[in-house]
C-alpha positions as CSV (number, residue, x, y, z in Angstrom):
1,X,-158.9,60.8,-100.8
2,X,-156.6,64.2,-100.9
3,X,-156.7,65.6,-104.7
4,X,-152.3,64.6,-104.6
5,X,-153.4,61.4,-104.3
6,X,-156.0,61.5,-107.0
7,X,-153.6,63.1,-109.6
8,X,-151.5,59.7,-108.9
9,X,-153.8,57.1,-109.0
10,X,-152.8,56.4,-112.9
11,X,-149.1,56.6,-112.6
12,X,-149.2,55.0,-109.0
13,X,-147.0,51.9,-109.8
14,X,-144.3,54.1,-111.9
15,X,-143.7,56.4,-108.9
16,X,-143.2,53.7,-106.6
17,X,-140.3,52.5,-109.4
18,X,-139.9,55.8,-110.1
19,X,-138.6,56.5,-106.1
20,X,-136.3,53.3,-106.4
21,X,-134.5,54.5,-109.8
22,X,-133.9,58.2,-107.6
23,X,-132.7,56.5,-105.0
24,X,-130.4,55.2,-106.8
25,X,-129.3,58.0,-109.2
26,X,-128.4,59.6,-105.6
27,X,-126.4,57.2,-104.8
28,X,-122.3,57.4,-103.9
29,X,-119.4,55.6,-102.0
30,X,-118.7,58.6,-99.5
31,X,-120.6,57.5,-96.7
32,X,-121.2,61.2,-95.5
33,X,-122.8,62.0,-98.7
34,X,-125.5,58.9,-98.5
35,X,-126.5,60.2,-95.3
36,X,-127.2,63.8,-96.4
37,X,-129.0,61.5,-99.7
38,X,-131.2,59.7,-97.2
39,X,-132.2,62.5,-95.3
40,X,-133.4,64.0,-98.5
41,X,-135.2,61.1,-100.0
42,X,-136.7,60.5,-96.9
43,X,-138.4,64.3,-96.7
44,X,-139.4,64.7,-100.5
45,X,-142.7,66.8,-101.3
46,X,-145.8,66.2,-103.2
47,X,-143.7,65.2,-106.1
48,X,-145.3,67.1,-108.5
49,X,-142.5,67.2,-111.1
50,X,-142.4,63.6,-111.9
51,X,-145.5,63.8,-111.7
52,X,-145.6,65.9,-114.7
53,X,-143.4,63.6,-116.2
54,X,-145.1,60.5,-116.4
55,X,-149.1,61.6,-116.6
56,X,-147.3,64.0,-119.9
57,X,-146.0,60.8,-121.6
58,X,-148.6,58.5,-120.8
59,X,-151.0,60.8,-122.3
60,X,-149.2,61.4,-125.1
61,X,-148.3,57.4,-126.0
62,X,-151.6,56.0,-124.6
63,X,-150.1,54.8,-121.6
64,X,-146.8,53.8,-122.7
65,X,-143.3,55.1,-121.1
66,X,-140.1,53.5,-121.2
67,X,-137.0,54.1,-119.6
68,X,-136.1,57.2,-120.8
69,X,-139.3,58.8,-119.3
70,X,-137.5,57.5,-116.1
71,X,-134.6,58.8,-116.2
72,X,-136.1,62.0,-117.2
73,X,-137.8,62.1,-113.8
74,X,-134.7,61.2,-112.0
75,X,-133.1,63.9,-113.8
76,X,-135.3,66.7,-113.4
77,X,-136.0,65.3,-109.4
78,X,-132.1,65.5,-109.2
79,X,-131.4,69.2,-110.7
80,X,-134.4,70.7,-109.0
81,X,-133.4,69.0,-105.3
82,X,-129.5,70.6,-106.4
83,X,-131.3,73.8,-106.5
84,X,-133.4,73.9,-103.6
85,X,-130.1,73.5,-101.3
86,X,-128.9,75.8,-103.1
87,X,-131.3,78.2,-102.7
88,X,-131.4,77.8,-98.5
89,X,-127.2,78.4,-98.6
90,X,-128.2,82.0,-100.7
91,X,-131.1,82.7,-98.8
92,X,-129.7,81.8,-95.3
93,X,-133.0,79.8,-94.6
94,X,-132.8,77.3,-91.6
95,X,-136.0,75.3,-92.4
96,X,-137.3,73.6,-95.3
97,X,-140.5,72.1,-95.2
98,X,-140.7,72.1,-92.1
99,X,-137.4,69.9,-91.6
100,X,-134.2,71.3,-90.9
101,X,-132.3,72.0,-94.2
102,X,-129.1,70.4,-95.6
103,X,-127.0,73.9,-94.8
104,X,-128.7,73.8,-91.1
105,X,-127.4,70.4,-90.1
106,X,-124.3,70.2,-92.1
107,X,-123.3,73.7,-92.9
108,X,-122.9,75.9,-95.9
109,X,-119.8,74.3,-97.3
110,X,-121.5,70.9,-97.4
111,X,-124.2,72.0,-98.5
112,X,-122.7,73.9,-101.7
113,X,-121.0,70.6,-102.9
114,X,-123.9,68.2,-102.0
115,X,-126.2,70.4,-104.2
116,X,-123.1,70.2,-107.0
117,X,-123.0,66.6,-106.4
118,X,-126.5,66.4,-107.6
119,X,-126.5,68.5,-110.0
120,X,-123.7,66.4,-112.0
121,X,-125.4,63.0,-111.0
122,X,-128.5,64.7,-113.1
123,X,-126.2,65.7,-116.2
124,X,-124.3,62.2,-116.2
125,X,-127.4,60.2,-115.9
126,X,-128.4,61.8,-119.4
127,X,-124.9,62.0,-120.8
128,X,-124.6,58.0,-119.7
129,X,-127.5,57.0,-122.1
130,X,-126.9,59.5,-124.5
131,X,-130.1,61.2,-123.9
132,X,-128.8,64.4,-125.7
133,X,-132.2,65.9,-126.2
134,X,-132.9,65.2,-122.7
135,X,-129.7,66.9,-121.3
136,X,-130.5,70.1,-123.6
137,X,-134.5,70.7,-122.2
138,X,-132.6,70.0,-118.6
139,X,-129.8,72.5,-119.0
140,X,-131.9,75.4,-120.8
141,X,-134.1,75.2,-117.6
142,X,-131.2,75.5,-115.4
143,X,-129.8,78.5,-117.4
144,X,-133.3,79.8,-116.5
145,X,-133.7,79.8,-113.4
146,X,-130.4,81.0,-112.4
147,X,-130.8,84.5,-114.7
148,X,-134.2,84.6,-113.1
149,X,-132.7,84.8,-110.1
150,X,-130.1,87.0,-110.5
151,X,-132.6,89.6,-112.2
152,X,-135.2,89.4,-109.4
153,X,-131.8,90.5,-107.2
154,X,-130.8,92.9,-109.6
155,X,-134.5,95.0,-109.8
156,X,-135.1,94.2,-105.9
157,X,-132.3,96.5,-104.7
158,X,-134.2,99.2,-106.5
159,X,-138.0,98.2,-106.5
160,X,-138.3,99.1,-110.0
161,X,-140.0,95.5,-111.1
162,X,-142.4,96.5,-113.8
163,X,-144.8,94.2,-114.8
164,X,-143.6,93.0,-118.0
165,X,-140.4,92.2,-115.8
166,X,-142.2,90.3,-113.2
167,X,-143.7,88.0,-115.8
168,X,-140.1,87.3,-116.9
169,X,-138.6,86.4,-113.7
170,X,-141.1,84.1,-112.4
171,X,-141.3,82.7,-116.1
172,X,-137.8,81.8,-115.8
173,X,-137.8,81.2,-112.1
174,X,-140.7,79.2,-111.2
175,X,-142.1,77.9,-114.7
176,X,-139.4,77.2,-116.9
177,X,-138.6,74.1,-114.2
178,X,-142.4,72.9,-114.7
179,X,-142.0,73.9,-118.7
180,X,-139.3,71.2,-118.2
181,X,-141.1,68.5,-116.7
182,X,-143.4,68.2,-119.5
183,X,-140.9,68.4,-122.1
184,X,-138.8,66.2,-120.8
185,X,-142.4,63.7,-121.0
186,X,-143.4,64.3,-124.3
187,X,-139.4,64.0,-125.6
188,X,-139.3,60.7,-123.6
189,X,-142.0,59.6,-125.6
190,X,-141.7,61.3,-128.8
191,X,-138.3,62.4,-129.2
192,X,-139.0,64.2,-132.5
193,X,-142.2,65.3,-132.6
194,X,-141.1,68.6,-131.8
195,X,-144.7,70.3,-131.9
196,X,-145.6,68.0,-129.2
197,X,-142.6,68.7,-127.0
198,X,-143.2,72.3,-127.5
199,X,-146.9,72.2,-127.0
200,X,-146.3,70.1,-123.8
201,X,-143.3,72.8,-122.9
202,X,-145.8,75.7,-123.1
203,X,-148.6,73.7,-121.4
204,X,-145.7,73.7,-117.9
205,X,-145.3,77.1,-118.5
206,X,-148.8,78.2,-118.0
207,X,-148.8,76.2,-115.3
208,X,-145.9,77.3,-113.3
209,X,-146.9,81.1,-113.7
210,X,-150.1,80.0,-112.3
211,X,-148.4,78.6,-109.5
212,X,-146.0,81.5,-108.8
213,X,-149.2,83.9,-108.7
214,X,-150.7,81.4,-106.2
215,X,-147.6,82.0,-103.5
216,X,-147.5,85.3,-104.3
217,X,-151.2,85.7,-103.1
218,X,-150.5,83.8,-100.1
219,X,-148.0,86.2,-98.6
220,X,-151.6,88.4,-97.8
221,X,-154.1,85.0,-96.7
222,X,-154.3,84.8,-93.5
223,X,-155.1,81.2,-94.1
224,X,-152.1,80.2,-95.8
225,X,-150.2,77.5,-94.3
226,X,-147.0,77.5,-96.7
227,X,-145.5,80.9,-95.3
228,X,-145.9,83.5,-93.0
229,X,-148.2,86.3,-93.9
230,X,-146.6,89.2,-95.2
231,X,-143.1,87.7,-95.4
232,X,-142.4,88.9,-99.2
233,X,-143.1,92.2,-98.0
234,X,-140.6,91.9,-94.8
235,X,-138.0,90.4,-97.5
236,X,-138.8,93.3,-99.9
237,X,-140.0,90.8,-102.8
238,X,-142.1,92.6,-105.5
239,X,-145.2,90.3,-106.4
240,X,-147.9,90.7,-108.7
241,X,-150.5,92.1,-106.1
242,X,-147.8,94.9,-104.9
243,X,-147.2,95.7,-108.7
244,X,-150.5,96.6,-109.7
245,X,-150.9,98.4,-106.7
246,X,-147.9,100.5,-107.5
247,X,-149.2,101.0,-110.8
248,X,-152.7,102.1,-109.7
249,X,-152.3,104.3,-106.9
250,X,-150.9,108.2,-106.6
251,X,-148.0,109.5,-105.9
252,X,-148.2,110.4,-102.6
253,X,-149.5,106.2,-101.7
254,X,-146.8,105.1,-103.7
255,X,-143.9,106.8,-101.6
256,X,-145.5,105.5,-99.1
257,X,-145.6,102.0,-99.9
258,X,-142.3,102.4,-101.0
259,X,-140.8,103.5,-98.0
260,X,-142.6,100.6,-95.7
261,X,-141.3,97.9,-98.0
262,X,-137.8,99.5,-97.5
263,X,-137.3,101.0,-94.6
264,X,-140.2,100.0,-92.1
265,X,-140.3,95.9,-93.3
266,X,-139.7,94.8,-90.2
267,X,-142.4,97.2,-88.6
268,X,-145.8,94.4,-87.9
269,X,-148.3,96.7,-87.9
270,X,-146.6,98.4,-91.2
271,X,-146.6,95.6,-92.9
272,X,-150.2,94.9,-92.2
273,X,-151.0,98.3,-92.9
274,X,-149.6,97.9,-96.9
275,X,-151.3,94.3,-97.1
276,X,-154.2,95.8,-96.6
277,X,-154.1,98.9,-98.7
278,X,-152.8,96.1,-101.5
279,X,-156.2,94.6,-101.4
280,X,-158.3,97.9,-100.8
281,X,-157.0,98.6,-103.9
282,X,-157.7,95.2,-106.1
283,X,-154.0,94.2,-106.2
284,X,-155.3,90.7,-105.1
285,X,-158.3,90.3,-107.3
286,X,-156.2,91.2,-110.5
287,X,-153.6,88.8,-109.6
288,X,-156.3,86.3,-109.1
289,X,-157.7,86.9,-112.3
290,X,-154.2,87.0,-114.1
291,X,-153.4,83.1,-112.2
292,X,-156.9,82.0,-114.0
293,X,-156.0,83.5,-117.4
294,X,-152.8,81.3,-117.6
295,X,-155.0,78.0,-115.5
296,X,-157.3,78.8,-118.4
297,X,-154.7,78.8,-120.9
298,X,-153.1,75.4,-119.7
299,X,-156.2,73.7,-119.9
300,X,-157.1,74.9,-123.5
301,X,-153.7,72.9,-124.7
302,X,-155.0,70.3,-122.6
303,X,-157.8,70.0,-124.6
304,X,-156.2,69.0,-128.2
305,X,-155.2,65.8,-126.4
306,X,-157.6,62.8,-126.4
307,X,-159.4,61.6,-123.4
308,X,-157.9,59.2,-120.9
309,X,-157.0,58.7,-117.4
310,X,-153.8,60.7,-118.0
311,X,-155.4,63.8,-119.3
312,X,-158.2,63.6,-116.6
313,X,-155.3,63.9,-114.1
314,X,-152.9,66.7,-115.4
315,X,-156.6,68.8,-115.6
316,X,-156.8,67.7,-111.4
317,X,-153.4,69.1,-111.7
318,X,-154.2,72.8,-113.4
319,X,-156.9,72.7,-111.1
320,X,-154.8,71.8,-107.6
321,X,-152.4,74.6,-108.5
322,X,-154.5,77.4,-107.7
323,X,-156.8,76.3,-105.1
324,X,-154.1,74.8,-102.9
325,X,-153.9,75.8,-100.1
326,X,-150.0,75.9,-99.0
């Protein structure tokens, strides 16, 4: 049995309801819009954010969710699929896992207003049951991830990403989206406990830093299968491993880093020549050992929680994060 499906097993039957309620939150009366809506639906990933969702609320109630914890699924399923189309329009990407992306088929103009459509359908579907508290986790996570991106634009053009700064983009990239997920559980849940909803926030956090630091590290695996090896590089993305490099080498190497990533990026055997002096000099065992600090992390909150089915799963979870392999 593959470890996604593991993670599943105790919230099998409310991700099967779970895909219905979506498919209906997508739903409209422009017939050019259900198409796009199917074509989505029908090419959805591993699923991991509703996943997050319903093991964090079952844990937290002993196995008891209601329909808020659904809608707070649908929600979250609904901003983060707005901001992957999105995302291909800015980056000009043809292909999204593996399938041809909305902007590919249907154009950038289509694909600008179908991502809007969804992001709305996410914001009424809390407005429309008053979920207030809901709607607030949701739209602090959207104000994330759209500075995050704008500041990893802003430091690109000049390479200057410090550490400290890294931390911060991918924090509000990549994790505050996961730091949603479980909040959005635990509020479902227990609206106000708000230790718990914070404890649960931090817990995605951890997490999703993890998980940034994972596909950073894949951009120099030549096993990876989720991108192309050295493709940050080419795209002049600074990641963890390049950082500490940066940070650890002279001068004279660091010039010379610089001026691959900028002017020679499209230069293959350049390219392999910086991977390579990236891990000569640790960059990829201290971003290792910084992705287990925060796996480590995640599981210690873990750990105040009781023992169940739920629990044992999010822990599969922490784990699958940074031994994936795409």
């Amino acid at each position: 049995m593959k470890i996604t499906e593991q993670i599943k097993l105790p919230i099998a039957q409310e991700m099967d309801l779970f895909e219905e309620k979506f498919r209906e939150a997508m739903s409209s009366k422009v017939a050019l819009l259900n198409r796009i809506t199917h074509y989505i639906v029908n090419r959805k990933g591993k699923q991991m954010r509703p996943m997050f969702v319903f093991l964090t609320a079952k844990m937290i109630s002993q196995g008891v969710i209601n329909e808020r914890t659904y809608r707070g699924a649908s929600v979250i399923e609904l901003i983060h699929t707005a901001t992957l189309v999105h995302d291909d329009v800015v980056d000009d990407s043809n292909k999204r896992r593996g399938f041809f992306s909305i902007n590919a088929l249907w154009k950038n103009k289509i694909a600008v207003l179908v991502g809007d459509y969804l992001l709305s359908k996410g914001l009424l579907l809390s407005i429309d049951h008053n979920d207030f508290d809901l709607l607030k986790i949701i739209s602090v996570a959207v104000r994330e991830m759209s500075q995050g991106e704008l500041l990893q634009i802003e430091k690109a053009r000049r390479l200057d990403i410090t550490e400290a700064i890294y931390f911060e983009i991918i924090r509000q990239k990549t994790a505050t989206l996961i730091a949603a997920c479980c909040a959005l559980g635990a509020c479902s849940v227990v609206p106000n406990d708000t230790e718990t909803i914070e404890k649960m926030r931090k817990f995605g956090e951890l997490i999703g830093m993890a998980f940034q630091i994972k596909d950073d590290l894949f951009d120099y695996t030549e096993d990876a299968i989720g991108k192309p090896t050295g493709i940050d590089i080419k795209e002049q993305k600074m990641t963890l491993p390049l950082i500490y490099t940066l940070n650890h080498c002279s001068k004279q190497e660091k010039s010379w880093v610089i001026n691959s990533i900028k002017n020679h990026n499209k230069d293959k055997k350049r390219v392999a020549a910086v991977i390579q002096f990236v891990k000569d000099q640790k960059g990829l065992a201290y971003a290792e050992q910084m992705m287990i600090e925060f796996q480590q992390k995640a599981l210690h909150l873990l750990h105040e929680f009781p023992d169940s089915q739920y629990k044992s799963s999010l822990e599969l979870m922490v784990n699958y994060v940074i031994e994936r392999k795409k």
